[in-house]
C-alpha positions in Angstrom: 0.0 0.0 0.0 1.7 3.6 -0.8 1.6 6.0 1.4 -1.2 8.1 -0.4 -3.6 5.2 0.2 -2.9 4.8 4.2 -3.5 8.5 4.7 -6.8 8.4 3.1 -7.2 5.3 4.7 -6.9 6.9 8.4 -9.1 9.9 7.2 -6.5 12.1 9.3 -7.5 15.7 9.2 -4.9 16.6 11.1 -6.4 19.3 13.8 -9.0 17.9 16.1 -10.8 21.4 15.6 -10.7 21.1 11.8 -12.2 17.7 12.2 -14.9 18.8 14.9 -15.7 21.6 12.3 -15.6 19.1 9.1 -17.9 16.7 11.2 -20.4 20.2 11.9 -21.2 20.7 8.1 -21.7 17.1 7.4 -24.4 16.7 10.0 -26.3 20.0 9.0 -25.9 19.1 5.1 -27.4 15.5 6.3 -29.9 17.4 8.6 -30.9 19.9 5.5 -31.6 17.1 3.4 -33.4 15.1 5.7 -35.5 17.8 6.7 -36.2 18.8 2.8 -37.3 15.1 2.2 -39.6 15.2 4.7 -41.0 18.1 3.7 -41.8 16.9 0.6 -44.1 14.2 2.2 -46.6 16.6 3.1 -49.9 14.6 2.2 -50.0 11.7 4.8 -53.8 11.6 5.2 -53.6 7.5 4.8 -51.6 7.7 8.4 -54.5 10.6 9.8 -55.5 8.0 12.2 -52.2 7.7 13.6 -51.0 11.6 12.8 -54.3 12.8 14.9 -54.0 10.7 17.9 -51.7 12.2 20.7 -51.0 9.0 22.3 -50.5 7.4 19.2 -47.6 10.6 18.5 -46.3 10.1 21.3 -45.2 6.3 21.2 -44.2 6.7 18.0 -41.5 9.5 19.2 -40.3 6.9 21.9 -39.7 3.9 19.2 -38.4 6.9 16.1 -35.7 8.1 18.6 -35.0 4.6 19.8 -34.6 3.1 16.2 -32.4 6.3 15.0 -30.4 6.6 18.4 -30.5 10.9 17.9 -33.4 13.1 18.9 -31.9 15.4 16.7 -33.2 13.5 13.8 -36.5 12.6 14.8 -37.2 16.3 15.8 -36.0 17.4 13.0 -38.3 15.1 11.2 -40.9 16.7 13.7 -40.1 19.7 12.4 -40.3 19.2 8.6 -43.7 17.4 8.7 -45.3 20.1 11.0 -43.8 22.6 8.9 -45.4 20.8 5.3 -49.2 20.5 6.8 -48.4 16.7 7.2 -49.0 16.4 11.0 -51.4 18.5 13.8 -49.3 21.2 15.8 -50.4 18.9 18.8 -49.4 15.5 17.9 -45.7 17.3 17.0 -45.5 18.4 20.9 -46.7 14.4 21.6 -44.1 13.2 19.5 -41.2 15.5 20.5 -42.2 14.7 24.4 -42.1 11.0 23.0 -38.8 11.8 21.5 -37.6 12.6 24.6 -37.6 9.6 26.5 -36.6 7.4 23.3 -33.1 9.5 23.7 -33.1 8.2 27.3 -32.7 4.8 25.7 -28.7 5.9 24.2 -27.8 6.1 28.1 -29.5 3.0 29.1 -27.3 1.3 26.3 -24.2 3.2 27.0 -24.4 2.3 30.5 -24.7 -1.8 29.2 -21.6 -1.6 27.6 -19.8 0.2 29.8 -20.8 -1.8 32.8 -20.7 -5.3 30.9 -24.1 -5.8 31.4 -26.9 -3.7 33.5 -25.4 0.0 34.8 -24.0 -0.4 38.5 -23.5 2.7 40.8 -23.4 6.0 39.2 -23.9 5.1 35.7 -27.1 3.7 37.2 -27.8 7.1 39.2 -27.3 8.8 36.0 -29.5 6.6 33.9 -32.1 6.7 36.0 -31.9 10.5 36.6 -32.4 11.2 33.3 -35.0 8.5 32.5 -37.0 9.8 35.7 -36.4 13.7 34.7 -37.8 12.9 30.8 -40.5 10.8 31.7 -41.8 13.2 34.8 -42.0 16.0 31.9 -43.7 13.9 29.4 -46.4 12.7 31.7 -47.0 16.3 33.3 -46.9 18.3 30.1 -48.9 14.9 27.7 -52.7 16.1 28.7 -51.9 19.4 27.9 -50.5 19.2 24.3 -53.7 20.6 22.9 -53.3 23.6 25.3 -49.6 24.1 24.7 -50.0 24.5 21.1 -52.7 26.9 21.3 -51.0 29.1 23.5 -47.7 28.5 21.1 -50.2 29.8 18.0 -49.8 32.8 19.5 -46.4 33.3 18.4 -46.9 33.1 14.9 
């Protein structure tokens, strides 16, 4: 192998900040195009009976954010659909709320690997703390979706 191939083999940027930065525009170019595909999706009135039912929203933010491991995506996807008329302003707050504990799920794993198997001590604490903190939200703020995105139609 000559010695061009093993440098683009190791993908060495050189500067950590130049590779923090390079990582950056890759993830919003990814997020852009994401969010412009799902924008163009706007007619989803075969899923209405899922897209109109909170509950329904809200589940499917745990399992989205589970599946894709980032919270980023799935709001972003959130985002986009809300934004193209394909869901309800209050099944968006469902499914965000629902996003939120799926991304408890990346700790919960983290902590298996790191601990060989279930989380012991702190990793535990920490799991648990933010588990506990996500899911507290979820089921205070849940019944009110309706409410919070009236009082957020305001804004506009």
């Amino acid at each position: 192998m000559d010695k061009l191939s093993k440098k683009v083999s190791k993908m060495d940027l050189g500067n950590p900040v130049i590779q923090a930065l390079v990582g950056l525009v890759v993830f919003y170019i990814g997020l852009k195009m994401f969010s412009g595909g799902m924008k163009s999706m706007g007619n989803l009135e075969h899923l209405h009976w899922f897209t109109g039912n909170i509950i329904y929203m809200f589940i499917g933010g745990i399992v989205m954010t589970l599946l894709w491991q980032s919270s980023s995506l799935s709001t972003t996807a959130i985002i986009a659909l809300v934004a193209s008329g394909a869901i309800p302003l209050p099944a968006a707050i469902a499914c965000v709320l629902g996003a939120n504990i799926g991304t408890t799920g990346t700790i919960w794993l983290a902590g298996f690997f790191v601990s060989d198997g279930m989380p012991k001590g702190d990793t535990l604490r920490i799991a648990i703390a933010h588990t506990g903190v996500n899911l507290a939200m979820a089921i205070a703020l849940l019944p009110f979706a309706g409410h919070i995105a009236k009082l957020l139609t305001r804004f506009t």
